[in-house]
TITORBA-146969 format. One record per atom (N, C-alpha, C, O, CB): residue in one letter; x, y, z. Coordinates in steps of 0.1 Angstrom, whole numbers, plus 5000, padded with zeros to 4 digits. Glycine has a CB too. Example, Ala and Ser with C-alpha at 12.3 -4.5 7.8 and 13.67 -1.06 7.14 Angstrom:
// residues 2
A513249435078A512349555078A513249675078A514249675085A511349555090S512849785071S513749895071S512950005079S513450115080S514149945057
This chain:
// residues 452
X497352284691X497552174700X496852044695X495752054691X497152204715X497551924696X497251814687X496551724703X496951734714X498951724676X495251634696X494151594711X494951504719X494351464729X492551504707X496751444718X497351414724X497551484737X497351454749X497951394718X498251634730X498251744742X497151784750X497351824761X498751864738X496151784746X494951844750X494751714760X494151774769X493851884737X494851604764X494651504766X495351534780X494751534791X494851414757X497251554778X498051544788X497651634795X497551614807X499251534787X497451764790X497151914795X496251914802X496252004811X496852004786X495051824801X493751814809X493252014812X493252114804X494051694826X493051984831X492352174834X493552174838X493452214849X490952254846X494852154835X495952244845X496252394839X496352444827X497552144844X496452464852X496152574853X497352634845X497352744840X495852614866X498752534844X499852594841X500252474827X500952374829X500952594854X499752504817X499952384806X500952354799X501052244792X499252384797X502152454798X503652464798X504052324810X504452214808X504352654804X503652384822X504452304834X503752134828X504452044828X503852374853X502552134826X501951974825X502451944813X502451824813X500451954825X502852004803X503851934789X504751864792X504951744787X504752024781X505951964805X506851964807X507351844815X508451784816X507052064810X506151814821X506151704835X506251554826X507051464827X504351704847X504851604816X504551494808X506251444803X506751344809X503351554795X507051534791X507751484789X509051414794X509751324789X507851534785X509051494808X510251394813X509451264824X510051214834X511551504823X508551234822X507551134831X506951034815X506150944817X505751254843X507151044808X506351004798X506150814801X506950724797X507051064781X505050804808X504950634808X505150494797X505250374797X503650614811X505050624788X506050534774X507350524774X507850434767X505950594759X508050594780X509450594779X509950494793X511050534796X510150754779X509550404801X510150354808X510950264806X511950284812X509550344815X510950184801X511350044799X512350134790X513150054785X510349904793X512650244786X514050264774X515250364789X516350414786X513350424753X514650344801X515350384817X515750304822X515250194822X514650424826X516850334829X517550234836X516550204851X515450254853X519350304839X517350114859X516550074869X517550144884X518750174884X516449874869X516950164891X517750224901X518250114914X518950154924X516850344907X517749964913X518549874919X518449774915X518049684922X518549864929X518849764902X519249654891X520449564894X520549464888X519749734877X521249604906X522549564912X522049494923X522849454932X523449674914X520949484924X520449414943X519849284938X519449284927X518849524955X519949154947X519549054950X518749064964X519349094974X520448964949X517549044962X516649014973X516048864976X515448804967X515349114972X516148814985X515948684992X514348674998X514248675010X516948665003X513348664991X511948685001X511548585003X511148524993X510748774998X511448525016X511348445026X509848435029X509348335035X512148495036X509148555024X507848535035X507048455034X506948375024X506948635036X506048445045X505448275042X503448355052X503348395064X506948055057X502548345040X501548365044X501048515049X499948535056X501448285052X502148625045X502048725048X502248835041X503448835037X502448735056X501448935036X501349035026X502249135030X502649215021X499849095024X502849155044X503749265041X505249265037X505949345032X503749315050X505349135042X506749085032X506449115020X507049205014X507248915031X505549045014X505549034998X505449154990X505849164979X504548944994X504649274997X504249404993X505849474994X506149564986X502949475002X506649445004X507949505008X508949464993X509449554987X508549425023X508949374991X509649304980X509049354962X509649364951X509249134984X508149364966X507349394953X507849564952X508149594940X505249364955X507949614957X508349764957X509649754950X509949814940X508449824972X510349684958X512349664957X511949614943X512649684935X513449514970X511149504935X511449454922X510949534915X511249524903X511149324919X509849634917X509549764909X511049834903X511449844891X508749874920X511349864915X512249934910X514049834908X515149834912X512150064921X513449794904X515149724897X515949554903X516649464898X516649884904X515349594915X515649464925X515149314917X514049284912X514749494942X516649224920X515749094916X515849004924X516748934927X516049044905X513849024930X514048924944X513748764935X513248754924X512548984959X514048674942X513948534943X512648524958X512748524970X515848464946X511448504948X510948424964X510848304962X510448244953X509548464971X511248274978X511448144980X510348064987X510348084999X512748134987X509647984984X508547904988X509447784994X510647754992X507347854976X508247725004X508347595005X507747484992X506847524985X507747575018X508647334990X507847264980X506247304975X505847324964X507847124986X505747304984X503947324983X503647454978X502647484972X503047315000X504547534980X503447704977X503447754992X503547695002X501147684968X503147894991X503147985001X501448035002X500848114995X504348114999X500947935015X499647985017X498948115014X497648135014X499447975028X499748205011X499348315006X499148324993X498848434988X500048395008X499348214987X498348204974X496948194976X496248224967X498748084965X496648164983X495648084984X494248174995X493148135001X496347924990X495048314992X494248405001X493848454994X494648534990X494548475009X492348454987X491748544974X489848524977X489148434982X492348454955X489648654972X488248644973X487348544971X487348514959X487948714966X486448474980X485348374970X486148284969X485848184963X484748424953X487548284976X488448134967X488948104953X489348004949X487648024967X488848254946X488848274931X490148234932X490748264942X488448424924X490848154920X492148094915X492548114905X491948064896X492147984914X493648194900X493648134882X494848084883X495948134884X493648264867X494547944883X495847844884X496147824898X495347784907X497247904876X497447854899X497847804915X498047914925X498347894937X499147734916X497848054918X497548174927X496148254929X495548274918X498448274923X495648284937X494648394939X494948564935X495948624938X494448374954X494248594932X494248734933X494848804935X495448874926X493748774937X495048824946X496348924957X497448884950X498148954943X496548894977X497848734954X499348694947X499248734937X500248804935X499948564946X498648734927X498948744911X499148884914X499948924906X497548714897X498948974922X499549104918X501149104926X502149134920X498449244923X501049074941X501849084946X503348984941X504449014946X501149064957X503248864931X503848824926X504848854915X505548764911X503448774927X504749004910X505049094897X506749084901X507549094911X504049294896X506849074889X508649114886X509549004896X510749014899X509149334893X508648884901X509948814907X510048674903X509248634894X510048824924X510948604909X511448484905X511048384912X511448414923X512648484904X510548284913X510148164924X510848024918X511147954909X508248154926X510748034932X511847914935X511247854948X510747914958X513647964938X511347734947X511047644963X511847564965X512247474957X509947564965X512347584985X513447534990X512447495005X511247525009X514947664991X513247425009X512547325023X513347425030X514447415024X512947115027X513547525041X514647535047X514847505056X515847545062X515047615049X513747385062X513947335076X514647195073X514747125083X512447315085X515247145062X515746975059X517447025059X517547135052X514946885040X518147005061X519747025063X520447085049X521447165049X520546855066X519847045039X520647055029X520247135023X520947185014X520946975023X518147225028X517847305025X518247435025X518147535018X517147285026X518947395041X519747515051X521047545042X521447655038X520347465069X521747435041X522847445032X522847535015X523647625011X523147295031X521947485009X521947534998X521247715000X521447804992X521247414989X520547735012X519747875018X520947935019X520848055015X518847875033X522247885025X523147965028X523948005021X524648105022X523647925035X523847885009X524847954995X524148074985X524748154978X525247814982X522848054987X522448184977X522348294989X521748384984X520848154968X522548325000X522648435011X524048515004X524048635000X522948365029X525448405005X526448485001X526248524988X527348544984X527548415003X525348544979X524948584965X523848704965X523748774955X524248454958X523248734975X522448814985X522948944989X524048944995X522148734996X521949104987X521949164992X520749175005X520949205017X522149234982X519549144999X519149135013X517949035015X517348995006X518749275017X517649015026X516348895033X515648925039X516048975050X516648785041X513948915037X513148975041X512248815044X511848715037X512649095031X512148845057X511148705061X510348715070X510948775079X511748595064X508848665076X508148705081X507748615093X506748645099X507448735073X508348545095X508048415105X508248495121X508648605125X509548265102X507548365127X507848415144X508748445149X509748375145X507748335152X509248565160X510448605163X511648485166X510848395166X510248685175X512548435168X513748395165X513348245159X514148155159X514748405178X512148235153X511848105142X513348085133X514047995136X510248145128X513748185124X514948155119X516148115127X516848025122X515148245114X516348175138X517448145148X517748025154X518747985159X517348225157X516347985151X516147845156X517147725146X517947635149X514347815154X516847785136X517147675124X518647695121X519147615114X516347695109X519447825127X520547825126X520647925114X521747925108X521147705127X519548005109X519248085098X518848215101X518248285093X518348025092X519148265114X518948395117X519948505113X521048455110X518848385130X519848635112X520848715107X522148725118X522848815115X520048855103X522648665130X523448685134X524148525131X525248505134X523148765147X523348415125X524248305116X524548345104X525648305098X523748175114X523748405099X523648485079X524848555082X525848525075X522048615072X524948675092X526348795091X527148705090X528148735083X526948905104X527248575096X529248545095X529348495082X530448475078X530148425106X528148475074X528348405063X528948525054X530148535051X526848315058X527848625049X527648745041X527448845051X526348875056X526548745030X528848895056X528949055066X528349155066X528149245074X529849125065X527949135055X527149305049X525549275041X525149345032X528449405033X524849145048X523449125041X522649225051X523149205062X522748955040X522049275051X520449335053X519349285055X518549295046X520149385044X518849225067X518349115065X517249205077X517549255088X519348975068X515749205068X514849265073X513749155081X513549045076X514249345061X513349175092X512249055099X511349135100X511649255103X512448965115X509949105096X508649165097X507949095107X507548995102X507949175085X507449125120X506249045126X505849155135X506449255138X506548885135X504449105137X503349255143X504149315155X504549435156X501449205151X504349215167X505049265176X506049345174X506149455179X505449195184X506949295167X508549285170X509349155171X509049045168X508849345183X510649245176X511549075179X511749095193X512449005197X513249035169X511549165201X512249145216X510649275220X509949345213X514649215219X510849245237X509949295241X508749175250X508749045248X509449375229X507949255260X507549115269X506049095255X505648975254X506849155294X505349185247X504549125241X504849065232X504048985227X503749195238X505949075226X507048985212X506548855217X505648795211X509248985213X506948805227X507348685238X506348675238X506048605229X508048695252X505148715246X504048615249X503148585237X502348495239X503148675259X503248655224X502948585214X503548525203X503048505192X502348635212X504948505208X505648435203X505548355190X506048345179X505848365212X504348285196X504048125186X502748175179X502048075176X503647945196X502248295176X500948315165X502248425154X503348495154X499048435174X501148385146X501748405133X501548585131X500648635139X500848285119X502148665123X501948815122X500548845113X500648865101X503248895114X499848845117X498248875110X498148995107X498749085113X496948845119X497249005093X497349185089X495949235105X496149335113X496349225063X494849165106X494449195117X494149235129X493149295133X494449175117X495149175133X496749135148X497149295143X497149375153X498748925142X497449355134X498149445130X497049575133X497349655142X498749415116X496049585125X495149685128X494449695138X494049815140X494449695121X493849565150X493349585163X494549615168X494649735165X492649485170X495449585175X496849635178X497249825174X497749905182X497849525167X496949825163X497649965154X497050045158X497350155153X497649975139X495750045170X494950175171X493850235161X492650245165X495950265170X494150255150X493350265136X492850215137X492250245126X493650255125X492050095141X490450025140X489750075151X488450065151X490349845140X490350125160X489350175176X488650285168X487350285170X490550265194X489150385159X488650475155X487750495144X487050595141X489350545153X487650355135X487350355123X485850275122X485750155125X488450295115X484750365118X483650285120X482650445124X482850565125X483950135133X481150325127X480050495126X480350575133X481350545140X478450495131X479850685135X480150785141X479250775155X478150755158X479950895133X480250805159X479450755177X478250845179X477150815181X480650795194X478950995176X477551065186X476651105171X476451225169X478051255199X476551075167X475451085150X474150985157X474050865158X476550985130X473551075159X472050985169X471250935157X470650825159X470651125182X471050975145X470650885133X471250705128X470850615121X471150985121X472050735135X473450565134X472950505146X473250555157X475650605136X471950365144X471750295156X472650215163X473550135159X470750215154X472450255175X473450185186X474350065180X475550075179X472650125198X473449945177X474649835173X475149865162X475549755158X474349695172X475549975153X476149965144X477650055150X478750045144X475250025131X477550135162X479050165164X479650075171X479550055183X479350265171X480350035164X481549955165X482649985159X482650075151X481249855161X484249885161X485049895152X485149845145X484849725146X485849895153X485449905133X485749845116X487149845117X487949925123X485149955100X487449695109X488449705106X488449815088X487549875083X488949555108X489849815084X489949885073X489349765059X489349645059X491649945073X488949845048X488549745039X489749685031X489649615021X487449815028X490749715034X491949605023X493049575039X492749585051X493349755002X494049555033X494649475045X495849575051X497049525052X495249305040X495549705056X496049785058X497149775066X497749875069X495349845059X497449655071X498049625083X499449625079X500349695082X497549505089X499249495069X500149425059X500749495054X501949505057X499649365050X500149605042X501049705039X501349805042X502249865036X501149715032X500849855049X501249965057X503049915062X504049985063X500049975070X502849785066X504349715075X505149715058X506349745057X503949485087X504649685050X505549645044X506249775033X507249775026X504949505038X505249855033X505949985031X507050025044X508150035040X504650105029X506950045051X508150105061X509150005060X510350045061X507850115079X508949865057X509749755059X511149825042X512349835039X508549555056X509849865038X510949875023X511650045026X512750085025X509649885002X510850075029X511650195032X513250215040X514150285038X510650265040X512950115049X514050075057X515049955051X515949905057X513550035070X514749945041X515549815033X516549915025X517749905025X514449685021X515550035017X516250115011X517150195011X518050235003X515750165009X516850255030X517850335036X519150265044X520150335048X517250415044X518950135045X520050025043X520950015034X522150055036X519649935041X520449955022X521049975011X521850115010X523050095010X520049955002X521350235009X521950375008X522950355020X524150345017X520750515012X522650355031X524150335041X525050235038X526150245043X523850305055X524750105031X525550005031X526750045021X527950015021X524649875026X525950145010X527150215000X528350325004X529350344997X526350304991X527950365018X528650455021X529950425032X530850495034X527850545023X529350255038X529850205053X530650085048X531750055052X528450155066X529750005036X530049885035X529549755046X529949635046X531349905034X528649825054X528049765066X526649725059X526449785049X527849885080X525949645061X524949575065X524049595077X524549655086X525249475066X522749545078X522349575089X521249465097X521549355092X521849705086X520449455105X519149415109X518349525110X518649635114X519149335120X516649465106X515949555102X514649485110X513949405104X515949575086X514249535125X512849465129X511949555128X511849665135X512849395143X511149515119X510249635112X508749565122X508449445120X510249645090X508149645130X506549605135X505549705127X505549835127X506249625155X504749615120X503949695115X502449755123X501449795117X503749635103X502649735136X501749785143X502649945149X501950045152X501349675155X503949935149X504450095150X504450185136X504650305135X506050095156X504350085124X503750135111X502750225114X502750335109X503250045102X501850175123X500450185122X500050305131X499250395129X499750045127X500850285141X500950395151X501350565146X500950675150X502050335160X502450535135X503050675132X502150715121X502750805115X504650675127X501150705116X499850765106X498750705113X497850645108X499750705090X498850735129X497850735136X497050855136X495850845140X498150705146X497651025129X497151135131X497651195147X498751195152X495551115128X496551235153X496751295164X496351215177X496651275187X496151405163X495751095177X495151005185X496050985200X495650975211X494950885177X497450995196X497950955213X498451095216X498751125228X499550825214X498351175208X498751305217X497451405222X497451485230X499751415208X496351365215X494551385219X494951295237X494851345248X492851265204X495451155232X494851095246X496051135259X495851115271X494550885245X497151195254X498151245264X497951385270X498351415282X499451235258X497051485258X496751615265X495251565275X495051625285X496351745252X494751505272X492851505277X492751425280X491551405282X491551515270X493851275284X493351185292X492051085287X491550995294X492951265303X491551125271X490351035270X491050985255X492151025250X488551115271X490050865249X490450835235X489450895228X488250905230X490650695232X490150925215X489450955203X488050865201X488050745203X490450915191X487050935199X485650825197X486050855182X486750925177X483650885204X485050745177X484850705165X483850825152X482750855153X484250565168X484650845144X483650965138X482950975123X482151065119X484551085137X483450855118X482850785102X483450915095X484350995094X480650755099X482150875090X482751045080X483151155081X483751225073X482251115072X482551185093X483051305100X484751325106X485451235110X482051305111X485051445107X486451465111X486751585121X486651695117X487251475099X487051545133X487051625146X488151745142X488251845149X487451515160X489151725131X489651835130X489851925119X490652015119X490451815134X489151885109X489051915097X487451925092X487051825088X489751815091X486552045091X485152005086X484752115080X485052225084X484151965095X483952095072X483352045063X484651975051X485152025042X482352165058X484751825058X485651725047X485951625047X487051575050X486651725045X484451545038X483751475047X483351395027X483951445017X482351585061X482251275024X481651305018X480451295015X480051205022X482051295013X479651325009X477951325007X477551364996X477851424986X477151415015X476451275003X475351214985X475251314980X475151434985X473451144985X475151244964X474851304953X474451234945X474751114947X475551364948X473851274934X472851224923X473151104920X472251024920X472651294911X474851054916X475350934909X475950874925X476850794921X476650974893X475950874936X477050834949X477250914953X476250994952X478150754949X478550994958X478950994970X480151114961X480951094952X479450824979X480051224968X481451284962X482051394972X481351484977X481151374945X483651344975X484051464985X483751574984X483651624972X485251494986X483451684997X483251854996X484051875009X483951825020X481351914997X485252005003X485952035018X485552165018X485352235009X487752005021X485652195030X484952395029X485452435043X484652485050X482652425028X487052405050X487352405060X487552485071X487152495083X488052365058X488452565064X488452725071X487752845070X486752795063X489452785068X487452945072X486553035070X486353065060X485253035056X486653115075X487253145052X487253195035X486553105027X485853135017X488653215028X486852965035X486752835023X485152755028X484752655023X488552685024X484552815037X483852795044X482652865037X481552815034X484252825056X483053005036X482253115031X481753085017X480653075013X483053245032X482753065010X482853024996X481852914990X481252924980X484352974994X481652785002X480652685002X479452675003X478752594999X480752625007X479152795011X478152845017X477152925008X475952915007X478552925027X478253014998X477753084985X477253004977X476153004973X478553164978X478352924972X478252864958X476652764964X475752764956X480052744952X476652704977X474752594980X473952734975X473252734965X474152515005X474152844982X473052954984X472952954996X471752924998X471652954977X473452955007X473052925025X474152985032X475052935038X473052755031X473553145030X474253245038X473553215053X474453235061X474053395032X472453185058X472353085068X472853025073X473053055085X471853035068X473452885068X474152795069X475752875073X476452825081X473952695055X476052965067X477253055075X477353105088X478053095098X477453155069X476153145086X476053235102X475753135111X476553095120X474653365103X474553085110X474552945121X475852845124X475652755132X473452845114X477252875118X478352835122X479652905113X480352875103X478252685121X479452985120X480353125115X481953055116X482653075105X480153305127X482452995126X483552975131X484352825127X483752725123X483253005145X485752835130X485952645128X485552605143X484652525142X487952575124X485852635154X484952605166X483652505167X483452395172X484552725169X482652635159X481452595159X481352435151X480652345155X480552715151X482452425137X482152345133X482952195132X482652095127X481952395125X484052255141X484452115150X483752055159X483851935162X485352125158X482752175165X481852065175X481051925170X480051915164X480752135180X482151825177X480951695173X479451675173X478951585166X481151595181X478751745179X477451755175X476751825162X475651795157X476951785184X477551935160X477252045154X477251955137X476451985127X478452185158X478051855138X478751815125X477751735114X477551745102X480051725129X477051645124X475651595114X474651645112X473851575106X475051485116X474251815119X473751875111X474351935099X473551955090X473251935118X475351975098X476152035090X476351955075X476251995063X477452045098X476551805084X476251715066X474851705062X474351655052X476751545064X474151755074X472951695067X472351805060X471451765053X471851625076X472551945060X472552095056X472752035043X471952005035X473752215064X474152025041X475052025028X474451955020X474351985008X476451975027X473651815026X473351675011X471851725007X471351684997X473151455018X471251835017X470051905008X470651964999X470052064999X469051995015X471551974990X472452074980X472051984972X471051964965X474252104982X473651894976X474851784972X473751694965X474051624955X476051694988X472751684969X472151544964X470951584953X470251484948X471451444977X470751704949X470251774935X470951754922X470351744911X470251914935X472051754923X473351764914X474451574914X474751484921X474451924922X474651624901X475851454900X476951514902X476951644903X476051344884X478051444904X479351454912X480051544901X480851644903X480251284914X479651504890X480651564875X479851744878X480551844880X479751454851X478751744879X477851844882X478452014894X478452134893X476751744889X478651894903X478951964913X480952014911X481452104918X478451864926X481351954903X483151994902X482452134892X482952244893X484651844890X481252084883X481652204873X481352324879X482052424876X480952204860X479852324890X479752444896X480952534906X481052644910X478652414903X481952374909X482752444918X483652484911X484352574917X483352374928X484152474898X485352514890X484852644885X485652744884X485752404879X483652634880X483152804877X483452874887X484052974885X481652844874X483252854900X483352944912X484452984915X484553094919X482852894923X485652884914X487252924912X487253004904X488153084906X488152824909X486653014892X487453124880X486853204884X487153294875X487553124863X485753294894X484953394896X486553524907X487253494916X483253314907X486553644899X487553694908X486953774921X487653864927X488553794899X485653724925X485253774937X485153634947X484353644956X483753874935X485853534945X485653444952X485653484965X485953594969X486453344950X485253384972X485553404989X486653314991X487753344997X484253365001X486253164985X488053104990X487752964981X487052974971X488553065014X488152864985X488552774979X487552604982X487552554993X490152794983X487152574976X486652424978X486952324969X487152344957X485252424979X486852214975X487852044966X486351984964X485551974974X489251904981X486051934955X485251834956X486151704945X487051724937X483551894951X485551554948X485851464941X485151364943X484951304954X486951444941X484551324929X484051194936X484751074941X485951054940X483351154929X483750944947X483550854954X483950744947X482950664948X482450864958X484950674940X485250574931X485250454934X485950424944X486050594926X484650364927X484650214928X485650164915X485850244906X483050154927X485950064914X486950004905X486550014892X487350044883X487249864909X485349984890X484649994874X484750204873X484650264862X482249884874X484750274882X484950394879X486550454875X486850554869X484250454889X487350374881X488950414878X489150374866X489450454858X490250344886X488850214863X488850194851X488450234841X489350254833X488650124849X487050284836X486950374828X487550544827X487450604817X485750364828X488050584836X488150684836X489550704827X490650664831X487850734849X489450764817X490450834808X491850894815X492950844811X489650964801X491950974824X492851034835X493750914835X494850924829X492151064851X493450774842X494250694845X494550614831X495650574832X493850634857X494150584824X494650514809X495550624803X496550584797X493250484797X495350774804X496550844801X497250844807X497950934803X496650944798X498050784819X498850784827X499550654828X500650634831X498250834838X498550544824X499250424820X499250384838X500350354841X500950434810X498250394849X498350374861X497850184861X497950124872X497250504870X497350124850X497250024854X497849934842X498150004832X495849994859X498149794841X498349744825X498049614828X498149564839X499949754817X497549574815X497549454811X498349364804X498949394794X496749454806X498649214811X499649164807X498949034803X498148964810X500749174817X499549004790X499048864787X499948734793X500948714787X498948854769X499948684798X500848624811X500348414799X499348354799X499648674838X501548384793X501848254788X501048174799X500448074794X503448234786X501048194816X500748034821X499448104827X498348034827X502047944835X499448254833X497748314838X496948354830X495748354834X497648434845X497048394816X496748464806X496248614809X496748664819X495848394799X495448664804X495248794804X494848874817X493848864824X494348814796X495848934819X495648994838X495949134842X497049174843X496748904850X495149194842X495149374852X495449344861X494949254868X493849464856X496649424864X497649434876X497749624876X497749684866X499549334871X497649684889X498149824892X499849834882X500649734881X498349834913X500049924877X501049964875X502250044885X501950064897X500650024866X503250064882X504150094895X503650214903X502650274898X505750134891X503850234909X503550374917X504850454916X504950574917X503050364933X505850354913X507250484908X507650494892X508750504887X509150424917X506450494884X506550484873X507050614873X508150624867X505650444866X506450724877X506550894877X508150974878X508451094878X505550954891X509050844879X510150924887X510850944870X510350874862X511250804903X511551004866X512251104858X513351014855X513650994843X512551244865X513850984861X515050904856X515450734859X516350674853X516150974862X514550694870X514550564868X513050484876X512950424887X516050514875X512550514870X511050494867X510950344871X511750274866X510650534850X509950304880X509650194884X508450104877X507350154876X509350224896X508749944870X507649914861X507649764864X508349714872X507949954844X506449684856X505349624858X506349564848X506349624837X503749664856X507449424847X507849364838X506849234835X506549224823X509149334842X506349114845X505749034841X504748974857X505148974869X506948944833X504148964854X502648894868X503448804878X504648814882X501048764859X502648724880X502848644894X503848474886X503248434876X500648594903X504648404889X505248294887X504448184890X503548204898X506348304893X504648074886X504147934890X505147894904X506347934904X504447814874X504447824914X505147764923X506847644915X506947534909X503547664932X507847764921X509247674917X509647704901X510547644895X509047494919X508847794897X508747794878X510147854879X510647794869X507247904867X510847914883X512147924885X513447874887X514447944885X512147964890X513547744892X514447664899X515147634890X516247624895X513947554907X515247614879X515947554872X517247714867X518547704865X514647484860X516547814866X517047884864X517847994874X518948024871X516247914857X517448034883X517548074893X519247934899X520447954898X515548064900X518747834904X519747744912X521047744899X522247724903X518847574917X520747754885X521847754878X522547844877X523747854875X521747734869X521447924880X522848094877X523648154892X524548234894X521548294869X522848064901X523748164912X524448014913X525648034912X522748264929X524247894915X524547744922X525347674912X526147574914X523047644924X525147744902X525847594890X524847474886X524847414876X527147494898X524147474898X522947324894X522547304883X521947404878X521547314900X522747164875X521947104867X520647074867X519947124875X522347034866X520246984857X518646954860X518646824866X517646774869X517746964847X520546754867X520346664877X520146674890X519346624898X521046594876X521146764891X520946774913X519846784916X519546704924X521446904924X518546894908X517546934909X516246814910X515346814917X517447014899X516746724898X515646584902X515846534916X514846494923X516046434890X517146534920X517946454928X517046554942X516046524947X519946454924X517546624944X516546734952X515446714957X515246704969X516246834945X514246704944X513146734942X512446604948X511446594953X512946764929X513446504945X513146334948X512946374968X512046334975X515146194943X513946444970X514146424986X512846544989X512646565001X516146474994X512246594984X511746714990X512246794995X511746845005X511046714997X513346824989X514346984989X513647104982X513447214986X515846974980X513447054975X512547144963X511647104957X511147174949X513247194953
């Protein structure tokens, strides 16, 4: 076996099957794959909001070629980046969220902006835009003026509420915040110290929000999901649709068990940090280098954890999952384990647990993994063989690490990372010629009026 294979093969237990995966997944072969919606035009509209743009970024992964459309100035969502960091006229987030599309800037509130909005609609499979509920409708740009234009567009609206409903309405006039999305979504009531952990001083329980903008895409994953299964019916109906995607009912449906806890028992979920009211020991705790997952859940697998520390004690004193669902029971239980966990480094503790899997008197099964920060993905070999992130030397950003697709893996039309984030309008010329006919006169002529 040549240190290529040995590489793809890694510990898989079945190294035939990880050849096999390898070869029809091979992250070198993508770009010689077709695209699986190479035939779609997407219209993205959104203005200051990550779940449009994460929605869209998915669709141009895989084949879609969206056009986003700014206003003259840029879409404040450039301008949402750590520290204020810039390279050029986008921040951070946009430079990723800007991959594989086209930009272009159109006024759509000036008459002729509407006009020329309407001629690339009939050129349009679908429109994704994030503004206040009937903001478009206002302008005479809503999807029930778009249907008569193009019968069969798809035209997705993302905002936290919704579009109808008495909370739509009373917040009408604030903008869809990823925020707005996670206080709303439930998921921040729960997220944060652990209430009854009497070591965690009082003012620190509180709610956390989530550390990235979970709100945002969370909405803008279902948003795509539902763009997709659009598309799939539009092939079979010739119909079109409306799509009011709230990413606070995003938020709601990977809530876990929280509204059916508060519908059997009448109370809410308290807050549990690391701990997990229905799942434990799975959780994580210190160790020599940080922090590395240990799950030891059910009994067998319970038993098994118990052996491999040495704390046949530590069994009996919570023989049961009972015992070790009890919320109190639980920070002794981590705090049992990190007298282990915190002798040993993370790499340390997989190896003792992987010996203990090949033992044929096991008792049962345990996961450990460590705790990763960004400088740890990046070095790590696993993901450079997988090609999970790339670098692109970008002519106007220059050199920029961007995530690679997440549907790179698919077998036959493999989702990829063509080129970074666009310059505000770096498109117009090209873009307004190929669907419009426009010259680079109309375009001065345009540009003069603040059309574009």
């Amino acid at each position: 076996m040549s240190l290529s294979e040995e590489k793809i093969v890694g510990m898989a237990i079945n190294k035939e099957y990880a050849k096999f995966t390898y070869s029809i997944t091979n992250p070198d072969d993508v770009f010689r794959k077709p695209e699986a919606l190479d035939d779609v035009v997407v219209l993205d509209l959104s203005y200051g909001n990550f779940a449009g743009l994460f929605a869209s970024s998915l669709l141009a992964e895989a084949g879609a070629e969206v056009i986003r459309i700014e206003p003259p100035g840029g879409d404040i969502a450039r301008k949402m980046s750590p520290y204020g960091i810039m390279i050029k006229d986008a921040g951070l987030p946009y430079i990723v969220e800007g991959r594989n599309k086209f930009h272009i800037t159109l006024d759509i509130t000036k008459e002729e902006g509407k006009e020329i909005f309407k001629k690339l609609v009939k050129k349009a499979d679908v429109i994704i835009e994030t503004f206040r509920p009937g903001y478009m409708a206002s302008l005479g740009l809503g999807y029930e003026d778009l249907k008569k234009i193009k019968e069969d567009i798809i035209y997705c609206a993302i905002s936290s509420w919704g579009h109808f409903g008495c909370e739509a309405e009373k917040h009408a006039n604030q903008p869809s915040y990823d925020l707005t999305d996670q206080a709303k979504g439930v998921i921040m009531s729960i997220t944060g110290e652990p209430e009854l952990d009497p070591e965690v001083p009082q003012e620190y329980k509180k709610p956390l929000k989530s550390g990235n903008w979970m709100g945002w895409y969370v909405g803008g994953a279902f948003a795509t999901l539902g763009i997709t299964l659009a598309l799939f019916y539009r092939r079979r109906t010739r119909k079109g649709q409306f799509i009011d995607c709230a990413p606070c009912e995003g938020l709601f449906s990977i809530a876990n068990y929280l509204f059916q806890f508060y519908h059997m028992t009448g109370r809410k979920m308290i807050r549990a940090g690391n701990y997990d009211y229905a799942v434990f020991p799975y959780s994580y705790f210190k160790c020599k280098d940080g922090y590395t997952f240990i799950s030891g859940f059910t009994d067998p697998n319970w038993s098994a954890l118990c052996e491999i520390m040495g704390r046949e004690d530590l069994r009996q004193m919570f023989p049961t999952i009972k015992e070790r669902l009890t919320p109190e029971n639980q920070p002794k239980i981590q705090h049992e384990i990190e007298k282990w966990s915190s002798s040993y480094t993370s790499d340390e503790i997989l190896q003792i647990v992987t010996e203990y899997s090949r033992r044929p008197d096991r008792k049962g099964v345990v996961v450990t993994g460590r705790l990763e920060e960004p400088i740890d993905v990046l070095k790590r070999e696993h993901w450079h063989i997988r090609k999970t992130f790339v670098e692109i030397d970008d002519p106007y950003y220059g050199k920029v690490l961007v995530q690679n697709s997440s549907l790179k893996g698919m077998s036959e039309t493999p989702g990829r990372i063509k080129w970074v984030c666009r310059p505000i309008g770096a498109d117009n010329e090209f873009i307004f010629k190929k669907y419009l006919g426009m010259g680079r006169t109309d375009l001065k002529k345009l540009k003069s009026k603040g059309v574009i």
